[in-house]
N, C-alpha and C positions, 0 to 999 in steps of 0.2 A: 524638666531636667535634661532630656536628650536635645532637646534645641540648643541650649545652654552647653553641654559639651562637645556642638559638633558648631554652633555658629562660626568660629576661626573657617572650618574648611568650605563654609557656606558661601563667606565672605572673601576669602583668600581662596581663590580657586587654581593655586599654584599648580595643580598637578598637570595641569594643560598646559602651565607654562614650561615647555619640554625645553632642554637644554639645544643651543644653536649654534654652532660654526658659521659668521659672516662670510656672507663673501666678497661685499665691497666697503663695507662698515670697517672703521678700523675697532678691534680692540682692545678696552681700557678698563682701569679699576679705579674705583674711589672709596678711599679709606674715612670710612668715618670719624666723629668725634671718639666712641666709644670703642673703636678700635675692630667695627664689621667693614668686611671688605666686600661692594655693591659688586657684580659685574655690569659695565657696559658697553657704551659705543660709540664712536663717532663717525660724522662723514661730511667731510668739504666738497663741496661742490663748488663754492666761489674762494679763492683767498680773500681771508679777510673781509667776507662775508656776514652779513649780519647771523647771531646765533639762534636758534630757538630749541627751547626743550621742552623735550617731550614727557610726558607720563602715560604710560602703558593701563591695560584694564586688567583686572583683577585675575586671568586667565591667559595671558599672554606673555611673552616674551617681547621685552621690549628690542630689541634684536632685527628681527623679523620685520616691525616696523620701519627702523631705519635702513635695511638694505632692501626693504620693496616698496616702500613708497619715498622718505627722504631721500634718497639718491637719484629719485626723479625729478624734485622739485628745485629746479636752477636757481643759483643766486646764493644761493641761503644757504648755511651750514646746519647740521641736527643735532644735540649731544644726548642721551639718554642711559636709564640707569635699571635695571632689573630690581624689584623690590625684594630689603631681607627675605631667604628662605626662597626665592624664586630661582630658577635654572641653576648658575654657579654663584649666587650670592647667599653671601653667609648672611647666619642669625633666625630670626623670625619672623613674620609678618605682624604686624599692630599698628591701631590709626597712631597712637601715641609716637612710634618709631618711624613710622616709614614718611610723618608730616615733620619731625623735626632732619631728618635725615635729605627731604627734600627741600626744605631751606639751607641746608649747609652746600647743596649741590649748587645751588643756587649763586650762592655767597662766593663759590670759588670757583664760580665759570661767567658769573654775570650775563648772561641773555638780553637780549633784547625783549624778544617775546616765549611765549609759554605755549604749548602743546596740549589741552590733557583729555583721554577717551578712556568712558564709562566710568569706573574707578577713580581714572588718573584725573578726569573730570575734576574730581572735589580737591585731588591733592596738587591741580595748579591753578586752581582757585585761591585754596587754600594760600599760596608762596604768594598769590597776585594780593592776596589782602595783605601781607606783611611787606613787600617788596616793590618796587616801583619799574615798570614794566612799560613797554610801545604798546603793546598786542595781547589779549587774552581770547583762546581759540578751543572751543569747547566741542567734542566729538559725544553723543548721546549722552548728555548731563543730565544730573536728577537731583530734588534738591536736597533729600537725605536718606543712609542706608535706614532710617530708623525706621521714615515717613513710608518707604517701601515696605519695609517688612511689619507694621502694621497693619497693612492691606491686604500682605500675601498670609499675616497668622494672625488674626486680628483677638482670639481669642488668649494672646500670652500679656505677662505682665510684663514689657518690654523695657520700658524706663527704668525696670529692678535688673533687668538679666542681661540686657544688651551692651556689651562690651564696644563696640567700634563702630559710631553713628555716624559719624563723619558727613556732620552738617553743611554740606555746601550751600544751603540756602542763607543761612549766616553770615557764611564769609563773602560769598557772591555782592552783598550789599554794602561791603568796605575797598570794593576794586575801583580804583581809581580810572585804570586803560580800558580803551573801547572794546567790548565783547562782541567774538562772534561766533555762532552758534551752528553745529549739522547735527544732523536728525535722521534718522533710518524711517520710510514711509512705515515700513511695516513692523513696526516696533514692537518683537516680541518679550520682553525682559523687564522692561519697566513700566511702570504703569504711568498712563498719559496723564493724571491726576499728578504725579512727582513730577514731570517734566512742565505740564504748565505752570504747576506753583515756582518752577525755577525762573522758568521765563517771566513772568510777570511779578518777578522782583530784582532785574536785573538790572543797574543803573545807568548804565551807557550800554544799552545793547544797539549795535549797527546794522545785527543783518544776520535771518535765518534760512538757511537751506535746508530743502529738504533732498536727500538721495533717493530716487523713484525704484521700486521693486528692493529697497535694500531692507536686511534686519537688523538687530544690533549686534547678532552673532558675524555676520558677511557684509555689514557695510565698509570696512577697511578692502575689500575686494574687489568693489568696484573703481572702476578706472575715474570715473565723475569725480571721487573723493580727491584726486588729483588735480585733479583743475580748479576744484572749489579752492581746497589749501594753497595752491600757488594765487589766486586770486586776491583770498584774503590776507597772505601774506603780502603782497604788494600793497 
């Protein structure tokens, strides 16, 4: 019972995503179907630059990301969107909301390519299996929150109680655009049994790095993670 009334803040780990003032990001808001307003962001770096979006990890501000890493990566523009219920976006977190919400983000910015770390992992997988995309670029992906938390509570009835599995190893295998994948060497958070079953059902996967001394809490910190992204962006 107590796993079951606390999985939301297990999984949604908003409260770390503390509210941000950009300061080279512009920002913006996007009004939902249902009438929640996300906060986000954007940042040109090229006119008329190719787009990519991002999806944020479950404890972050997506914020944060575009003014300390997107704004270094030349070329390329970034747009991205704070999940319901995170920093100043309304509503609540749920796989059901935050994957159809990020199809509609989708639909009215049209991208090129897709961004997504830890979390955001599954939910632009997720848009790449509905959506037709250059580029699919995955920051510490795992193939499902279920497949995880089997491992970490293997004694619950999980298929009864679990609310938001958010199967990326499912969708992973209807993405059409070449994947490519980073990895934290010292991967404290997921378990390398989720991470390999992702990997070896990937169907165009191009190309994995690894980040040396990084975890999955401090690999957006290291400066490498920049060079990798502008790489594989090109």
């Amino acid at each position: 019972m107590y796993f079951y009334l606390t999985q939301d803040n297990k999984i949604f780990n908003k409260k770390f995503a503390k509210k941000y003032i950009p300061k080279k990001a512009k920002l913006i808001y996007f009004k939902t179907s249902d009438n929640i307003l996300l906060e986000g962001g954007y940042v040109e770096n090229k006119k008329n630059g190719p787009l990519v979006l991002y999806f944020s990890g479950n404890a972050n501000n997506v914020l944060e990301f575009l003014d300390n890493i997107a704004t270094k990566i030349k070329n390329f523009n970034f747009i991205g969107f704070n999940y319901p219920g995170y920093a100043r976006s309304q509503g609540k977190p749920c796989e059901r909301c935050i994957l159809k919400y990020a199809c509609e983000i989708f639909d009215k910015y049209k991208p090129e390519i897709i961004i997504g770390r830890s979390l955001g992992s599954a939910v632009a997988t997720y848009v790449a299996s509905k959506r037709e995309i250059k580029k699919l670029i995955l920051i510490t992906p795992f193939d499902s929150i279920e497949e995880i938390a089997k491992i970490k509570y293997p004694f619950l009835p999980l298929k009864l109680i679990l609310k938001h599995k958010f199967k990326e190893i499912d969708w992973i295998k209807k993405v059409k655009a070449p994947v490519y994948v980073i990895l934290a060497e010292n991967e404290n958070l997921i378990p390398k049994k989720c991470i390999e079953n992702l990997l070896i059902n990937i169907p165009n996967l191009k190309s994995i790095k690894v980040i040396k001394n990084s975890t999955h809490i401090d690999i957006l910190q290291h400066e490498t993670i920049i060079k990798i992204l502008t790489n594989y962006l090109k």
